[in-house]
C-alpha positions as CSV (number, residue, x, y, z in Angstrom):
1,X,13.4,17.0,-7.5
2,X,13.6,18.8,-4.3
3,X,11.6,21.7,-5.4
4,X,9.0,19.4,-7.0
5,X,9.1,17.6,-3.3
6,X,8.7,20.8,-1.3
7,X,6.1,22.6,-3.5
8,X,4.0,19.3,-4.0
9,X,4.1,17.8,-0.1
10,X,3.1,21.7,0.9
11,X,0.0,21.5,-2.0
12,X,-1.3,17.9,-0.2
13,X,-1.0,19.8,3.1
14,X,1.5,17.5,4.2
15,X,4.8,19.8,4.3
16,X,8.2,17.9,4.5
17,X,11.3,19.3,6.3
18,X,14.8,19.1,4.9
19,X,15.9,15.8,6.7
20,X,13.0,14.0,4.7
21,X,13.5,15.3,1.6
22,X,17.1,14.6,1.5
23,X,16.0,11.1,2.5
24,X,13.1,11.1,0.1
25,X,16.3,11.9,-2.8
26,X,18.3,9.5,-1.4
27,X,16.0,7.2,-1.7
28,X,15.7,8.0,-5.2
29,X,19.6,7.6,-5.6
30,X,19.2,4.4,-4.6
31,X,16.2,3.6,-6.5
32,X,17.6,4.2,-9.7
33,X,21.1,2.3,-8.6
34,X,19.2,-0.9,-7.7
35,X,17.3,-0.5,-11.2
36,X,20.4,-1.4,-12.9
37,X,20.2,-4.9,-11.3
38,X,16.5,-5.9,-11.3
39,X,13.6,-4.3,-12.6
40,X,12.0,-2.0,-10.2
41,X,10.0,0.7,-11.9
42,X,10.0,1.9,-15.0
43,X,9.9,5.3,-13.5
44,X,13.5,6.6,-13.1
45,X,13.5,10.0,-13.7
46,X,13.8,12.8,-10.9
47,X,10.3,14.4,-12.0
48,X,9.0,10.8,-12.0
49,X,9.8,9.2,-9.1
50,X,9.0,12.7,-7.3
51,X,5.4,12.8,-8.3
52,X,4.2,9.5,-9.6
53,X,6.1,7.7,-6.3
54,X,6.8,9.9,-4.0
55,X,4.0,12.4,-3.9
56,X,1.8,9.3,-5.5
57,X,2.0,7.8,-2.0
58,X,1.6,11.1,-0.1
59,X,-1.8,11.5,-1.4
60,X,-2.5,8.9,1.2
61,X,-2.5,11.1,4.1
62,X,-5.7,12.9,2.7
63,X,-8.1,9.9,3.9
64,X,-7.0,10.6,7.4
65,X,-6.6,6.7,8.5
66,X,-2.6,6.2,8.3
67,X,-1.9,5.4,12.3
68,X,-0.5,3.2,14.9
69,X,1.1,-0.3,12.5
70,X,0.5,-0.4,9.0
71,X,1.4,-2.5,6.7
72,X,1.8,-2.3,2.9
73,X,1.0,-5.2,1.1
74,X,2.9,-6.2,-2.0
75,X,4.8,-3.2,-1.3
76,X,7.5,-3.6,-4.6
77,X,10.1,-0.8,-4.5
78,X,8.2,0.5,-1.1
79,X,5.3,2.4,-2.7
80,X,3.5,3.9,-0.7
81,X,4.6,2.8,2.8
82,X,8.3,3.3,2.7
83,X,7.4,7.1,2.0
84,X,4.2,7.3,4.2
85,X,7.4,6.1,7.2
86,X,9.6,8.4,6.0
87,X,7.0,11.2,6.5
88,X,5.7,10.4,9.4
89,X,8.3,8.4,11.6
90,X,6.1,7.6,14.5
91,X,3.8,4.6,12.6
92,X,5.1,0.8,12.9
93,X,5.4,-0.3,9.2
94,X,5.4,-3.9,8.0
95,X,6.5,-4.1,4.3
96,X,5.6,-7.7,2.6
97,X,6.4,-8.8,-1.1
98,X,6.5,-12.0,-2.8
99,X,10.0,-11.6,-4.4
100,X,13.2,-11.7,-2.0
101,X,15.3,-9.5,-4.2
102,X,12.6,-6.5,-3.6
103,X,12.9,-7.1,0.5
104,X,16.6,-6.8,-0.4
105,X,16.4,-3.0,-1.8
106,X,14.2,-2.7,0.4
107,X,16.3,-3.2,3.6
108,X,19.2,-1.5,1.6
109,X,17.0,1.8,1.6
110,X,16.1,1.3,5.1
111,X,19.7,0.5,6.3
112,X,21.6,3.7,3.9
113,X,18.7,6.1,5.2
114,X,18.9,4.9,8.8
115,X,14.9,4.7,8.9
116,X,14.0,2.9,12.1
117,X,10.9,0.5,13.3
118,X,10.5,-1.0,9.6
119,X,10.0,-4.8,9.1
120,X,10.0,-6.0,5.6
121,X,8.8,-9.6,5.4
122,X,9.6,-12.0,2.1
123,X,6.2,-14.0,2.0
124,X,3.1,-13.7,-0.2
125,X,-0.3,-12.3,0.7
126,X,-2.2,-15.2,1.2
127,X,0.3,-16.8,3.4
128,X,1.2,-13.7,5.9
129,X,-2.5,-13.3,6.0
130,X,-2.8,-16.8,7.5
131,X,0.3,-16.3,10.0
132,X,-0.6,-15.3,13.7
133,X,2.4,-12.9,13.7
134,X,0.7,-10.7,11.3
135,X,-3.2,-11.7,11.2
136,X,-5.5,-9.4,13.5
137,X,-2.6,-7.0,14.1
138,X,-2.8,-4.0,12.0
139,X,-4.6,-0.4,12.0
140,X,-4.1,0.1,8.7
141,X,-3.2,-1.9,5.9
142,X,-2.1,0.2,2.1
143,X,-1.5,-1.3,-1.3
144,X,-1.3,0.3,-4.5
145,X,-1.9,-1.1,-7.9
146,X,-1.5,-4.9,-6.6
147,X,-4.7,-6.5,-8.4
148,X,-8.4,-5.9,-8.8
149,X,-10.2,-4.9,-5.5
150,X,-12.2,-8.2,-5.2
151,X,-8.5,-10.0,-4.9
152,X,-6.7,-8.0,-3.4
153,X,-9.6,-7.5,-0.3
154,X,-9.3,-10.9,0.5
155,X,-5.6,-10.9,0.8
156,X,-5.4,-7.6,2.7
157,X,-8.5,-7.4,4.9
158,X,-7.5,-10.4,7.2
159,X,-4.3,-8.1,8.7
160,X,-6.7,-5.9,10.2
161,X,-7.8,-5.1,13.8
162,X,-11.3,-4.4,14.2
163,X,-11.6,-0.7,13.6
164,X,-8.8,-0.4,11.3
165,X,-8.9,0.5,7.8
166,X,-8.1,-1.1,4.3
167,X,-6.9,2.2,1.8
168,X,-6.5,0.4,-1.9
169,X,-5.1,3.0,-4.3
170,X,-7.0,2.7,-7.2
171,X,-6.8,4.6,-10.5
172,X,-9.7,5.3,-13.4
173,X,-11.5,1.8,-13.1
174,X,-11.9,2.0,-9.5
175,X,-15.7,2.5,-9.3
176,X,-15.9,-0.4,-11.4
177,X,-13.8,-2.6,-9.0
178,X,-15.8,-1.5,-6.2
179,X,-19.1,-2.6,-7.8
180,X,-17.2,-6.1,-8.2
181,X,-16.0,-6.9,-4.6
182,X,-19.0,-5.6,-2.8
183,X,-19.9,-9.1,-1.6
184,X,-16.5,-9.8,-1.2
185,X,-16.2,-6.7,1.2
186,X,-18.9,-7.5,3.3
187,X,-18.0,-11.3,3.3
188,X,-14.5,-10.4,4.8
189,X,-15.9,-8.5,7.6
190,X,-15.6,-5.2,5.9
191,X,-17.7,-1.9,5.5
192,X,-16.9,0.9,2.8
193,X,-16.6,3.8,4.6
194,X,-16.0,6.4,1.4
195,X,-14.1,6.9,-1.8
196,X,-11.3,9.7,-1.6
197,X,-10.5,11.3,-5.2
198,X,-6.5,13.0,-4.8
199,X,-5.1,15.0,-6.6
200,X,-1.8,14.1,-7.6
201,X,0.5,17.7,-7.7
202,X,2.0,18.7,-11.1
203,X,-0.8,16.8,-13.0
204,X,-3.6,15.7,-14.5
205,X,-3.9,12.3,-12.7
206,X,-6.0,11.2,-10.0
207,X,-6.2,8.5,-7.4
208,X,-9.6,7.1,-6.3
209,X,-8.4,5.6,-2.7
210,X,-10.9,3.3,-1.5
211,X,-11.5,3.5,2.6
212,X,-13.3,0.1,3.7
213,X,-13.3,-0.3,7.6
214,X,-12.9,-3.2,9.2
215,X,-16.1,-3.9,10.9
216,X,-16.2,-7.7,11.6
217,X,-14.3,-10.8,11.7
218,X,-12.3,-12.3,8.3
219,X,-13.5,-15.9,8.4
220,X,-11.1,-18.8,8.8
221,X,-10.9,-19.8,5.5
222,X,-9.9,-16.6,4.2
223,X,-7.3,-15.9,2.5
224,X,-7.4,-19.4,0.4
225,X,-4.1,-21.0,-0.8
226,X,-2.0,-19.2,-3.4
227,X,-3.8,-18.8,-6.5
228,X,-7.4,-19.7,-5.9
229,X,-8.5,-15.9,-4.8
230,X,-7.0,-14.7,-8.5
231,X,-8.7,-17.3,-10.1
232,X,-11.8,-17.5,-8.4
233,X,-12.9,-14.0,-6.5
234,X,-15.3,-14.5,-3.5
235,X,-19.0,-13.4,-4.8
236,X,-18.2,-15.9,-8.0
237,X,-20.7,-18.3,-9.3
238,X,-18.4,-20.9,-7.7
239,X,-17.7,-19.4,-4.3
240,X,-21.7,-18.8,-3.4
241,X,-22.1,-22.1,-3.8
242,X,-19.9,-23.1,-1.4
């Protein structure tokens, strides 16, 4: 794993030195220890976790908007934001997820690795989006793999700042989803800004990370309750008749 981590952070231009890739294997460790108890990943081997986690997340760094408090929304086992920290220590990260026993790892990691500045919060989406503790306070707000693009805008766009950016890690049917939440995009106060293709080292896969800058206010009424955004995504029949 450690070569794997070395080599590949050094091909994304994002070189690691030895105190975070011993963290980035302890992490690991740990990974695979709290698999045992609840289901985490199905990813547990070393060249796995190393390149479809770890370097996975790294690719992030390419679109050049990772700065000042982020936060990672429905972050799981801490993919990608408890590796974007770990590589670069100076950000403010906010991890939120829906299911208590994931904030637990998740503090366990933070708490065995000693990483500092890191608040995980046990809350869904819609609801942290609607929270004046968290709404309006981010520069960039990360999810990977969470749900389609038209959902997942409307839970993530309202923790933006003006000016900051939404990165949604997307895989082969990212185009598509774009074409989908377009209204929803511009609805929420957004603006895509580009679609950044990464390589992901030691394979044949690639990420399509979506970039959509915050240009304007989320309104009020967005996110909706639990629920309604999955079943009924802005730019709907139903919603443009609202």
């Amino acid at each position: 794993m450690k070569e794997l981590l070395i080599n590949g952070s050094e091909k994304l231009g994002i070189p690691l030195d030895g105190e975070q890739i011993d963290s980035l294997i302890n992490y690991a460790d740990i990974l695979r220890e709290w698999n045992e108890k609840i289901n985490l990943t199905a990813i547990t081997d070393n060249k796995g976790i190393a390149v479809k986690h770890f370097l996975d997340s790294l690719t992030v760094f390419g679109t050049g908007c990772v700065k000042g408090k982020v936060i990672d929304v429905g972050t799981g086992a801490g993919f990608p934001g408890l590796v974007l920290k770990i590589a670069k220590t100076e950000i403010e990260l906010t991890l939120i997820d829906s299911l208590q026993k994931r904030i637990n790892f998740l503090n366990d990691v933070c708490a065995r690795l000693e990483i500092k500045d890191v608040e995980t919060v046990h809350t869904r989406a819609e609801d942290g989006g609607r929270n004046r503790l968290y709404r309006g306070q981010f520069d960039t707000v990360v999810s990977r793999a969470v749900a389609r693009l038209s959902v997942l805008s409307e839970w993530c766009m309202p923790f933006l700042k003006q000016g900051g950016y939404f990165l949604a890690l997307k895989g082969p049917l990212a185009d598509e989803e774009l074409n989908d939440a377009r209204r929803a995009i511009k609805i929420l106060g957004g603006r895509l800004e580009d679609v950044f293709e990464a390589d992901i080292p030691f394979t044949d896969l690639k990420h399509k990370i979506i970039i959509i800058k915050k240009v304007g206010q989320t309104p009020l009424k967005y996110p909706r309750k639990a629920g309604i955004a999955t079943k009924t995504p802005i730019g709907t029949c139903y919603n443009l008749s609202k």
